[in-house]
Structures are given as C-alpha cells and as structure tokens.
N, C-alpha and C positions, 0 to 999 in steps of 0.2 A: 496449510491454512484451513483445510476442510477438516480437517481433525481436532482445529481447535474452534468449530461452531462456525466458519463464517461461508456463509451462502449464498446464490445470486440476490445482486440487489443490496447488498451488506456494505455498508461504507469502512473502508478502513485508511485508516491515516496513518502515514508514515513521516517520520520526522527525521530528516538526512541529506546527507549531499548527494551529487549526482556519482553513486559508483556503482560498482557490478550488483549489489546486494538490492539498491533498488531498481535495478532493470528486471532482476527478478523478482522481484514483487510485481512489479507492473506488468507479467506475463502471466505470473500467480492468476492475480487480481481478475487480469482480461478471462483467462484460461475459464474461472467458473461463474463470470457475471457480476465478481461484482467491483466495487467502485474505487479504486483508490485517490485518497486526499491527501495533497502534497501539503506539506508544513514546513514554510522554509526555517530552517536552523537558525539564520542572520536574525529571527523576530525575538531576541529576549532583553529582560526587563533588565 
C-alpha cells in the first residue's frame, strides 16, 4: 500500500466480504496510520 502513495491519515476503502484478504488490509491499514472504509458489497443498485 506504501508503494502505491497511501500514507498516515489516508482513507482507503475497501469493497468485500469478510475474508483473509480483508483482515489484511485492516493490518495494512492499522500498520502505517491510516484509515480503512468498509463498503459493504450487499449496497447496490
């Protein structure tokens, strides 16, 4: 994630259910400050 610009304080949102790929984001996220925004999947038009 640091490699693609995002840095303490950075909002990033991810759009997914609950599996391994986003626990790690959520550690990603924690690890350099900044914010992860869940977006639940179930919201479309």
């Amino acid at each position: 994630m640091m490699g693609h610009g995002v840095e303490k304080g950075d909002l990033v949102g991810i759009w997914a259910i609950n599996h391994t790929e986003w626990i790690v984001v959520q550690f990603a996220t924690a690890k350099i400050g900044a914010i992860m925004v869940n977006i639940n999947p179930a919201y479309r038009i």
